[in-house]
GUMITOR-502392 format. One record per atom (N, C-alpha, C, O): residue in one letter; x, y, z. Coordinates in steps of 0.05 Angstrom, whole numbers, padded with zeros to 5 digits, always signed. Last residue first. Example, Ala and Ser with C-alpha at 12.3 -4.5 7.8 and 13.67 -1.06 7.14 Angstrom:
S+00257-00045+00142
S+00273-00021+00143
S+00258+00001+00157
S+00268+00023+00161
A+00264-00114+00156
A+00246-00090+00156
A+00264-00066+00156
A+00285-00066+00169
//
This chain:
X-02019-03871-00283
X-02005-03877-00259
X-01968-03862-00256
X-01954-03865-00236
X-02078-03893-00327
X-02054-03869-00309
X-02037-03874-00286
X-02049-03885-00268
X-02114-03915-00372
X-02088-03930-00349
X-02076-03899-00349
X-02066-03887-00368
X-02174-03925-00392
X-02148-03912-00399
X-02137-03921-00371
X-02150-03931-00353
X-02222-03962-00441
X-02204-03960-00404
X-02185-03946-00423
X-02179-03947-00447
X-02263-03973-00480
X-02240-03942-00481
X-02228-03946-00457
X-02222-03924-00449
X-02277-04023-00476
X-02298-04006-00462
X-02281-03978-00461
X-02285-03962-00443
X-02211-04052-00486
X-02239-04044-00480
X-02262-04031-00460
X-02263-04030-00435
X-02163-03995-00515
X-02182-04026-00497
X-02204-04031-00503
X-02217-04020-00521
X-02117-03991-00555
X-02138-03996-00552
X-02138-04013-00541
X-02127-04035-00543
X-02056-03936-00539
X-02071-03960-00539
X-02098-03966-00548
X-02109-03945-00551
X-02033-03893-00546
X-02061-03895-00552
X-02070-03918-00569
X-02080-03922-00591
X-01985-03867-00487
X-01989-03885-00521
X-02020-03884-00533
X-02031-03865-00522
X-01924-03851-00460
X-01953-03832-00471
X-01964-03857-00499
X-01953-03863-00520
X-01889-03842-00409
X-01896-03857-00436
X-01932-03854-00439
X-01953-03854-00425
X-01840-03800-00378
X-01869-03797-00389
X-01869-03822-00411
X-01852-03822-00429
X-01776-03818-00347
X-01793-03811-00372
X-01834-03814-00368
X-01846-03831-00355
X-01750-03848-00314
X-01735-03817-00335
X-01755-03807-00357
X-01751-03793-00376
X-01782-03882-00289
X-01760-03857-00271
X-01751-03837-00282
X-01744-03816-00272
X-01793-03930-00311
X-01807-03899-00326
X-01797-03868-00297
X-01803-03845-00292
X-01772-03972-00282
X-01772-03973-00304
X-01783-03936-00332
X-01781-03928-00355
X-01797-03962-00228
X-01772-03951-00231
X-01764-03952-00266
X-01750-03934-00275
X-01861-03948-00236
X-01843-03960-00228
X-01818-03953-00235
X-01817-03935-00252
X-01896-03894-00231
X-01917-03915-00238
X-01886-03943-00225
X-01892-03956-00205
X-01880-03850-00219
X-01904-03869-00194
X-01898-03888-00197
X-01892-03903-00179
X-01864-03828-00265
X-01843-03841-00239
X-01856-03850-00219
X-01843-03859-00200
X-01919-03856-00309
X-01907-03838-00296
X-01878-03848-00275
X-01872-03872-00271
X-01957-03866-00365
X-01942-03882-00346
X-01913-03864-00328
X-01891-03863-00338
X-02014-03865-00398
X-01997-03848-00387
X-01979-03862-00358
X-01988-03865-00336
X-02053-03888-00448
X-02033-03897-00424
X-02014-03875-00417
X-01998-03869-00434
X-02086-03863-00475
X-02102-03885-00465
X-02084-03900-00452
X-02091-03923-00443
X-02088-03787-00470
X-02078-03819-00477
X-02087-03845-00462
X-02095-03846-00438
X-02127-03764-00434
X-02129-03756-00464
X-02114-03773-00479
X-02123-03778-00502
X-02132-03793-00397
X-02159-03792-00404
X-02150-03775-00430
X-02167-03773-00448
X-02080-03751-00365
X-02087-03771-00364
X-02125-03772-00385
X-02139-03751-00385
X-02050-03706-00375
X-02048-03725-00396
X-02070-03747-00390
X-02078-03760-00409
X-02057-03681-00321
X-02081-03668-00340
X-02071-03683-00371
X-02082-03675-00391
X-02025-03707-00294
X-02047-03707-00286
X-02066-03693-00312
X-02090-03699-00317
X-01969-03698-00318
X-01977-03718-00318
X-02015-03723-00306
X-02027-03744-00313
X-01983-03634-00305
X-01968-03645-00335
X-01977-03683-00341
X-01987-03692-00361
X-01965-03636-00249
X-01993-03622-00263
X-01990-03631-00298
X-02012-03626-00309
X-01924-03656-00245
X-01938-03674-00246
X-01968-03665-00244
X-01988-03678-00238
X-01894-03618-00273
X-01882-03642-00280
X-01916-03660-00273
X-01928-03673-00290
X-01903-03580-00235
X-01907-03573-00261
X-01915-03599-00278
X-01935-03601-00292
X-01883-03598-00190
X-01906-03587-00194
X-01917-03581-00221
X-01941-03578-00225
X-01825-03600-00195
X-01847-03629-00195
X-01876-03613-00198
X-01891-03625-00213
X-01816-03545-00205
X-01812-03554-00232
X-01824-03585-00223
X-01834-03597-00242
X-01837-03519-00152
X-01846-03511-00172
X-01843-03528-00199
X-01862-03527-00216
X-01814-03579-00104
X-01814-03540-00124
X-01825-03539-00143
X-01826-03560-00156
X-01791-03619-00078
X-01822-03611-00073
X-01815-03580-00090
X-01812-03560-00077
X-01771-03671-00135
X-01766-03649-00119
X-01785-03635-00105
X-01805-03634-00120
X-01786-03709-00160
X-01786-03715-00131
X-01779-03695-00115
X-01778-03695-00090
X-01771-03696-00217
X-01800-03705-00210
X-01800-03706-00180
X-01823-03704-00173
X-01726-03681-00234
X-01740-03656-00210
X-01766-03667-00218
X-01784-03652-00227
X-01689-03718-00252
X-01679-03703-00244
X-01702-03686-00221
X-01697-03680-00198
X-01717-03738-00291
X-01705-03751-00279
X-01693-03743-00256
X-01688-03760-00239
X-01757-03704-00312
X-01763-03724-00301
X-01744-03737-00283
X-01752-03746-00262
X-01735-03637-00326
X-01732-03661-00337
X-01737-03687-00311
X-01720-03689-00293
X-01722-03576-00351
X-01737-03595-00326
X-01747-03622-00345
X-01760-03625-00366
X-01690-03527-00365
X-01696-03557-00375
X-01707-03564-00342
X-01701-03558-00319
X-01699-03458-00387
X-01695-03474-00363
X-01704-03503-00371
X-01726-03504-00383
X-01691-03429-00436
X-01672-03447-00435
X-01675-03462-00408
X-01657-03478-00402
X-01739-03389-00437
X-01709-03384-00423
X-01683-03397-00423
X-01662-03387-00416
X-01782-03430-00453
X-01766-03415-00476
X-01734-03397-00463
X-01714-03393-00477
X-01757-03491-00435
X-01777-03467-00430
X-01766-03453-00448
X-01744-03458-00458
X-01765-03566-00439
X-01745-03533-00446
X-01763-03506-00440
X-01787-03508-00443
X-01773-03627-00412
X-01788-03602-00419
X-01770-03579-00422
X-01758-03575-00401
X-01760-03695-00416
X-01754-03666-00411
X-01766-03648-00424
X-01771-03652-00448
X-01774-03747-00441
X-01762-03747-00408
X-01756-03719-00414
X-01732-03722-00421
X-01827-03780-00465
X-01812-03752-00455
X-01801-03760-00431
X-01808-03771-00410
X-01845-03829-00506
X-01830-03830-00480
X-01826-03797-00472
X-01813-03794-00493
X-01902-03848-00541
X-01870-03824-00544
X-01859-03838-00519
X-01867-03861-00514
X-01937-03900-00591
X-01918-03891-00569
X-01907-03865-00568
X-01901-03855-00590
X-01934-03929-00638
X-01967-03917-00628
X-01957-03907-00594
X-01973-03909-00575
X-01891-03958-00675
X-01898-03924-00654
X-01917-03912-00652
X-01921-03889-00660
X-01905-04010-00657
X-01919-03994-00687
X-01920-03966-00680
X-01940-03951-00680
X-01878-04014-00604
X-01874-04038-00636
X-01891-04022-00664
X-01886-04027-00688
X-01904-03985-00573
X-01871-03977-00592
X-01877-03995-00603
X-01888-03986-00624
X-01927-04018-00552
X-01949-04002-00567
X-01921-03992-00585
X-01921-03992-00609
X-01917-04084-00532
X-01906-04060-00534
X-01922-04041-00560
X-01928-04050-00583
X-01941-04148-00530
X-01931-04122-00544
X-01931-04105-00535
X-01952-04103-00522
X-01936-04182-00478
X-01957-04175-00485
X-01938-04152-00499
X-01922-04140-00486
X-01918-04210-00427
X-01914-04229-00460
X-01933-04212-00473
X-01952-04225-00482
X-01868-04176-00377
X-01896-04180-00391
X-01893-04196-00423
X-01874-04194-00438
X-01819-04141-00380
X-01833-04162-00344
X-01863-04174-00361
X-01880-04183-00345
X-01839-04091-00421
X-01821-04099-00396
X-01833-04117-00381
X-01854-04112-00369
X-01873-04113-00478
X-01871-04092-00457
X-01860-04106-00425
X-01869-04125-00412
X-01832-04135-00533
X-01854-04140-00511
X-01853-04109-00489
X-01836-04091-00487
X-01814-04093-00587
X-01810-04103-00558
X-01829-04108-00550
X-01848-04093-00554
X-01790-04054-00628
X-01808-04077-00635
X-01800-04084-00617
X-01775-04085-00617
X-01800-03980-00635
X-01781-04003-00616
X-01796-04023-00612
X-01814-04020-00597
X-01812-03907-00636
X-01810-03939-00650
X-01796-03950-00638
X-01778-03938-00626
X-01801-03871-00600
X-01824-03875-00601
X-01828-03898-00615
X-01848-03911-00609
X-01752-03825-00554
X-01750-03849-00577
X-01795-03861-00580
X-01811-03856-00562
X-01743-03790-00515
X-01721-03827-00509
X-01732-03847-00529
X-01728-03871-00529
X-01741-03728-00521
X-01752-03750-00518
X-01734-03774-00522
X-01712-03774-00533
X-01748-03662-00499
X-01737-03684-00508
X-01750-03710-00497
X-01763-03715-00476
X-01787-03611-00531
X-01793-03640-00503
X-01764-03653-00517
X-01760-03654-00542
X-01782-03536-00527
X-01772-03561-00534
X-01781-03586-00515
X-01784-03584-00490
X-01819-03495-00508
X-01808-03502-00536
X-01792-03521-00544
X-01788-03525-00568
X-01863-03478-00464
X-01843-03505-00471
X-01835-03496-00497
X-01855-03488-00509
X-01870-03404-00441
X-01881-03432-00447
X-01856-03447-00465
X-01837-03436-00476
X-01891-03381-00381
X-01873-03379-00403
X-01875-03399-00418
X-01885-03418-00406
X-01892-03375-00326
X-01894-03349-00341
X-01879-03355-00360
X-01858-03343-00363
X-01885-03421-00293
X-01865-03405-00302
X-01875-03382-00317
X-01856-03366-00319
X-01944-03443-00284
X-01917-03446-00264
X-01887-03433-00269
X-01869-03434-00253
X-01975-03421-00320
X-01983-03425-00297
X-01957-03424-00275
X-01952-03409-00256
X-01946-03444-00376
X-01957-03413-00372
X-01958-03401-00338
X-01946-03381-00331
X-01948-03488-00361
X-01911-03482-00365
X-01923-03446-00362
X-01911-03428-00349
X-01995-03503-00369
X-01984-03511-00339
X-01952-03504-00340
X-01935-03512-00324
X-02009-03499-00417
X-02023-03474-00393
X-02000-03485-00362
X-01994-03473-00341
X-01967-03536-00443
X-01971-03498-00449
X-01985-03490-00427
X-01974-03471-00415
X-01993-03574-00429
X-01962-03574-00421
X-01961-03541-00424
X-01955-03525-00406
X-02051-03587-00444
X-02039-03585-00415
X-02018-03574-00415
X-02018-03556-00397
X-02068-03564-00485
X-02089-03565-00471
X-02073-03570-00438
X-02081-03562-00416
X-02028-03562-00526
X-02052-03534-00527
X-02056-03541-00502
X-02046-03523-00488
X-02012-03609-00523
X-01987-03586-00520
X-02002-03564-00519
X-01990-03544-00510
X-02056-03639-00531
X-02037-03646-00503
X-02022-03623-00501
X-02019-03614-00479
X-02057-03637-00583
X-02075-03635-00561
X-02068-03637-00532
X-02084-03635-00513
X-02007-03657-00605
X-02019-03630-00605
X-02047-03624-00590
X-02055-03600-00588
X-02011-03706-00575
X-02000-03695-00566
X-02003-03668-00582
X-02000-03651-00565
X-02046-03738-00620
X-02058-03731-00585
X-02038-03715-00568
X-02046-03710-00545
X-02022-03729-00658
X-02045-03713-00663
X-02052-03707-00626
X-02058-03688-00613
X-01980-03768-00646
X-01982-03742-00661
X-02000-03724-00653
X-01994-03703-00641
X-02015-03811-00649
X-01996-03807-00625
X-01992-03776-00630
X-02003-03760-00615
X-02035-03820-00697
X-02047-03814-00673
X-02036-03810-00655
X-02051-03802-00637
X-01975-03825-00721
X-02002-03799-00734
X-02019-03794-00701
X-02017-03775-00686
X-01928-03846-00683
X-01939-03848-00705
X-01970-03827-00704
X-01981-03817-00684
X-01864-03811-00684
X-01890-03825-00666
X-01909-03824-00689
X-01908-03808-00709
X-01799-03800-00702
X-01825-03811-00714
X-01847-03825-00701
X-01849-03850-00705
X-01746-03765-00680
X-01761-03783-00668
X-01786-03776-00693
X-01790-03753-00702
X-01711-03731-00705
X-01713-03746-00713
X-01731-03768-00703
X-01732-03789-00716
X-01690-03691-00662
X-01706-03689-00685
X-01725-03710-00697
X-01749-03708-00699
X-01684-03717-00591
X-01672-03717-00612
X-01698-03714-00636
X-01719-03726-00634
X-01737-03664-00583
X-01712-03670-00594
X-01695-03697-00580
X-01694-03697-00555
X-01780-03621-00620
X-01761-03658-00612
X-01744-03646-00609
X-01734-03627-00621
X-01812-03565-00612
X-01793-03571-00625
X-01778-03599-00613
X-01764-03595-00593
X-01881-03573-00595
X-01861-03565-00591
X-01834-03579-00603
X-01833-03604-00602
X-01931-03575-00640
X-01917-03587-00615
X-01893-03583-00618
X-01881-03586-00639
X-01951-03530-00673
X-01970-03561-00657
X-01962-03572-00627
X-01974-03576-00606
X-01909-03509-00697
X-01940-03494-00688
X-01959-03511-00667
X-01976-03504-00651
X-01865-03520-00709
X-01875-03521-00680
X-01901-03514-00666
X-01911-03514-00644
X-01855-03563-00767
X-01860-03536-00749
X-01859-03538-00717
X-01852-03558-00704
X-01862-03613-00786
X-01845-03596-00793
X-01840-03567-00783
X-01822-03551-00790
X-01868-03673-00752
X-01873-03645-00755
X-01857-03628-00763
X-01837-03625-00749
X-01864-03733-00776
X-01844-03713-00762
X-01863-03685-00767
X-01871-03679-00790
X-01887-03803-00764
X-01894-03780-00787
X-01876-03760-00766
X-01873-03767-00743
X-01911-03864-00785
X-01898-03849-00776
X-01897-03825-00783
X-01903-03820-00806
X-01948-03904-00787
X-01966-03875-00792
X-01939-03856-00786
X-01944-03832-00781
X-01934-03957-00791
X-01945-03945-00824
X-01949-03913-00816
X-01952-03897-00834
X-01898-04001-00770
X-01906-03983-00762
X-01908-03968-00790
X-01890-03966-00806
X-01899-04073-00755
X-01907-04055-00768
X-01917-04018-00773
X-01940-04012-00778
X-01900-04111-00710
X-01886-04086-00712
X-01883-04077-00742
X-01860-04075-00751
X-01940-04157-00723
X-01942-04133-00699
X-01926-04110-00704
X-01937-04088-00701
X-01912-04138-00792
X-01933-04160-00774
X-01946-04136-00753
X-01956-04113-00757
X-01858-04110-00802
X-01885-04123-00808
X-01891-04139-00782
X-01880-04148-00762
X-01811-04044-00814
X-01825-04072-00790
X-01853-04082-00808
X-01866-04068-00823
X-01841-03978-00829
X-01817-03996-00820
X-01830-04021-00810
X-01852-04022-00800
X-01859-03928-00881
X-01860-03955-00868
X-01842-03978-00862
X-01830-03993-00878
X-01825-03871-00875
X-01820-03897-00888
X-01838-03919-00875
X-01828-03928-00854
X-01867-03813-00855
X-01838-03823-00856
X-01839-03854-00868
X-01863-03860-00872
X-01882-03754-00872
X-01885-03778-00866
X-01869-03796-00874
X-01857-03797-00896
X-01880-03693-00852
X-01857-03707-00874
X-01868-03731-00857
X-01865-03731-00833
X-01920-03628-00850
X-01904-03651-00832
X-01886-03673-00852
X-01880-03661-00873
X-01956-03578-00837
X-01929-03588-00851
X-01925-03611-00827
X-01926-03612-00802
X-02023-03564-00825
X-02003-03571-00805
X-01973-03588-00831
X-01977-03611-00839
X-02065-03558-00850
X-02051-03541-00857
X-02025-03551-00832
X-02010-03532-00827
X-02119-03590-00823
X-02106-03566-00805
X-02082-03548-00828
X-02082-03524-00824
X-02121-03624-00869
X-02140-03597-00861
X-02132-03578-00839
X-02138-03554-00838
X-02067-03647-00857
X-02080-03642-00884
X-02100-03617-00875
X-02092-03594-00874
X-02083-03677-00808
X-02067-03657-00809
X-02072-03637-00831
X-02080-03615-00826
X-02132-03702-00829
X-02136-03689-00801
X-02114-03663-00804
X-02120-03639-00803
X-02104-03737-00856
X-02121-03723-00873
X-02126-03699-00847
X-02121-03676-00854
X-02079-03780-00826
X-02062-03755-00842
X-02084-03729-00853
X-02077-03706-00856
X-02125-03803-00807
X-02112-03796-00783
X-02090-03770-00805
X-02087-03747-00799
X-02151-03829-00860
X-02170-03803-00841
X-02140-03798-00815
X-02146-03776-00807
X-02103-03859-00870
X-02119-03846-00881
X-02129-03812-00870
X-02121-03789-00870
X-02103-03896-00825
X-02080-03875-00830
X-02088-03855-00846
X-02082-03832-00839
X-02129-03921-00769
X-02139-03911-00800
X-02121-03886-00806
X-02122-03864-00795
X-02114-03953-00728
X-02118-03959-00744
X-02133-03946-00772
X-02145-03958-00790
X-02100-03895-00696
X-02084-03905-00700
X-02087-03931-00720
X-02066-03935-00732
X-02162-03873-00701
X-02137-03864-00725
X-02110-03882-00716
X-02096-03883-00736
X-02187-03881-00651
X-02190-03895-00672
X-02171-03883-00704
X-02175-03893-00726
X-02159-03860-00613
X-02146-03884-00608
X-02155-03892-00642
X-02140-03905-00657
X-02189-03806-00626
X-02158-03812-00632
X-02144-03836-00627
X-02120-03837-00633
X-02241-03822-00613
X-02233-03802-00636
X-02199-03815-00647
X-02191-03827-00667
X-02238-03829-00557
X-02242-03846-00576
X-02234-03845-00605
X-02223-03863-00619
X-02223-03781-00544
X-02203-03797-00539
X-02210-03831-00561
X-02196-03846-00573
X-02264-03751-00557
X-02236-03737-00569
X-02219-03764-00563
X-02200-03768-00578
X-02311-03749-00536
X-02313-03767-00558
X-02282-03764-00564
X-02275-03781-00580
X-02315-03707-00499
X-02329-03733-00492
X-02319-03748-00508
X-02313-03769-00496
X-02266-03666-00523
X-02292-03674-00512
X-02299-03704-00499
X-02282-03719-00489
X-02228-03611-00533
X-02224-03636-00524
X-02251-03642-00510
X-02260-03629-00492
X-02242-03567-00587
X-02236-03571-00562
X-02231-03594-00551
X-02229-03606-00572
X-02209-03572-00656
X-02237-03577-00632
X-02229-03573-00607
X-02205-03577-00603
X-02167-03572-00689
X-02172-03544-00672
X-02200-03547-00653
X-02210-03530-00638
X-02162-03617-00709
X-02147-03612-00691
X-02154-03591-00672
X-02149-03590-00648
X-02219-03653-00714
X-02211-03633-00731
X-02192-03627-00709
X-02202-03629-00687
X-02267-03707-00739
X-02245-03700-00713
X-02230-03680-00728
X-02226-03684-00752
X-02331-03709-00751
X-02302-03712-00761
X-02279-03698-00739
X-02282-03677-00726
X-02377-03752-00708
X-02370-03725-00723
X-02339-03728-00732
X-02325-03746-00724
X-02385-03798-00681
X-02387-03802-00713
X-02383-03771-00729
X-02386-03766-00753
X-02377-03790-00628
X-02362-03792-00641
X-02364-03800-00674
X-02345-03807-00688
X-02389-03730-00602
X-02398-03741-00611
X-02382-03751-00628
X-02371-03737-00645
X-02363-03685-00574
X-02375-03691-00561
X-02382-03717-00576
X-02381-03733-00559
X-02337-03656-00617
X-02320-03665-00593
X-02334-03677-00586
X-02322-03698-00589
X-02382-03616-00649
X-02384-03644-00649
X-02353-03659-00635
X-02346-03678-00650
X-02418-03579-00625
X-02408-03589-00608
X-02390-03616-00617
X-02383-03633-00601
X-02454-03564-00657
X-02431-03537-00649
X-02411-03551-00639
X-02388-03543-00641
X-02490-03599-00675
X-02467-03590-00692
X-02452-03577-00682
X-02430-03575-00694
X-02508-03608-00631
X-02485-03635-00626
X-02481-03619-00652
X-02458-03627-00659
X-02544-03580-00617
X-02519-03565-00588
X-02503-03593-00608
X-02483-03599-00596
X-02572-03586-00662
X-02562-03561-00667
X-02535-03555-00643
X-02517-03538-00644
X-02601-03638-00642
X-02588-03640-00671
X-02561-03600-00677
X-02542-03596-00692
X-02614-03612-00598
X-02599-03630-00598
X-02590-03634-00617
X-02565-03635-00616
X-02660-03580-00621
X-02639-03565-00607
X-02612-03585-00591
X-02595-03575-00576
X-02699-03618-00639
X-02682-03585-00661
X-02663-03578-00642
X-02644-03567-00653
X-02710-03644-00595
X-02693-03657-00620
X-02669-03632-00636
X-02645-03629-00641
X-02746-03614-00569
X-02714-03623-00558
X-02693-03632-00579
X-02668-03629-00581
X-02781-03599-00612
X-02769-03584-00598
X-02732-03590-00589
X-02710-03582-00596
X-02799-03656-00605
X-02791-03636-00627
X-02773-03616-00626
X-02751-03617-00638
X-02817-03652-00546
X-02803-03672-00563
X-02791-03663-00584
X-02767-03662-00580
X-02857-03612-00543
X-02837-03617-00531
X-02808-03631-00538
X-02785-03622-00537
X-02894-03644-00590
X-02880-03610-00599
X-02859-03606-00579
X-02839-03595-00589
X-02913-03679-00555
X-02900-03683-00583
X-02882-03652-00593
X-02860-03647-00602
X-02934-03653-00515
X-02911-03680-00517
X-02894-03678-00543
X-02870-03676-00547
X-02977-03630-00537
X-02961-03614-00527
X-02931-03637-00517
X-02909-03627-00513
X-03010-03672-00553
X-03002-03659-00576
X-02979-03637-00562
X-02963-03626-00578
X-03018-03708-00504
X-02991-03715-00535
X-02982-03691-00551
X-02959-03687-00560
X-03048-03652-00492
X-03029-03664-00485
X-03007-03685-00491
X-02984-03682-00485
X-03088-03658-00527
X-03086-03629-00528
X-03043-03633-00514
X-03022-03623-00522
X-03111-03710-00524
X-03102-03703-00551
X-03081-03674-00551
X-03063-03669-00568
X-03135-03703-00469
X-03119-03726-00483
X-03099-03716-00508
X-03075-03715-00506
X-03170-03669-00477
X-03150-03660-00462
X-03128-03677-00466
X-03105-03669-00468
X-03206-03693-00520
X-03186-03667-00522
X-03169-03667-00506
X-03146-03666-00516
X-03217-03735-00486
X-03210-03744-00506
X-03194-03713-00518
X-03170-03713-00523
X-03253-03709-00444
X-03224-03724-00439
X-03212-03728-00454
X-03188-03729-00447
X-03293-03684-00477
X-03274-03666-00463
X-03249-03681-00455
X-03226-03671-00459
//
């Protein structure tokens, strides 16, 4: 009789077990954000795995264009500029707006992963929080540039611009034409710092540096957005 009840009980372990498996192998297909050996697809939700996901395309240009490629996302990749550290291979311009809102100056080239984490950034924060605080949403960021072979300010340590694995924003357009712009109405107490720094709070953990007008007088006109690699994934907000 002990020896059944023994048996009767693995044997209900084991089918437990089973069980959990079939339905873990089935919540991580629906789910695969969550997991990072699944394929990263633009239209995923933002998960557990999304930030890893996208620091790791800044070394694989490949899989980081191919991403666009399957979204159907137009874009014009641009010249490989600079060697060594400043080597920048993933540059690339969107040809639409469907992703991210219209540059400007045009001509700015952030490279693929930088790219990609800011059409995730333009779904997930700057759109609900321009929806939220204006009834309306961004159509233009200007920006202060994303290539630039430089140590990083006051420091002997590269600059993520050296391979435009970088943006800078210093301004947001609404579709009314209202500009709110860092320099200007990050310190203001109204609705447009509110926006500004609901904008910097919900970047954070989706770039692996978000450096704000907190952060020092050096970033007073601008958002710098990069996707760095650390270790253990640390991300830096401030």
């Amino acid at each position: 009789m002990t020896s059944l009840r023994s048996y009767l009980t693995w044997l209900a372990v084991a089918v437990l077990l089973t069980l959990g498996a079939i339905w873990a192998i089935g919540w991580a297909k629906d789910h695969p954000e969550h997991f990072p050996g699944a394929r990263f697809e633009l239209a995923h939700p933002r998960g557990w795995a999304t930030h890893r996901k996208l620091v790791g395309f800044a070394a694989d240009d490949a899989a980081c264009f191919a991403a666009f490629d399957r979204a159907k996302a137009g874009y014009l990749r641009r010249p490989v500029v600079g060697r060594g550290i400043c080597r920048a291979s993933q540059r690339m311009i969107l040809t639409g707006d469907r992703l991210v809102p219209t540059m400007r100056p045009a001509n700015v080239a952030p490279g693929c992963a930088v790219t990609a984490a800011m059409a995730l950034w333009t779904r997930d924060v700057v759109q609900p929080a321009a929806r939220k605080y204006f009834g309306q949403k961004v159509v233009e960021l200007e920006n202060l540039g994303s290539y630039n072979c430089r140590k990083i300010a006051g420091q002997g340590a590269q600059s993520e611009h050296s391979t435009a694995n970088a943006i800078d924003i210093s301004a947001f357009i609404l579709a009314d034409g209202t500009r709110i712009s860092l320099v200007n109405d990050w310190k203001d107490e109204d609705v447009r710092s509110e926006f500004l720094h609901a904008v910097r709070d919900g970047s954070c953990g989706l770039f692996s540096t978000v450096l704000s007008p907190d952060h020092n007088a050096a970033h007073a006109t601008h958002f710098h957005l990069d996707m760095a690699k650390r270790a253990f994934g640390r991300t830096v907000c401030r």
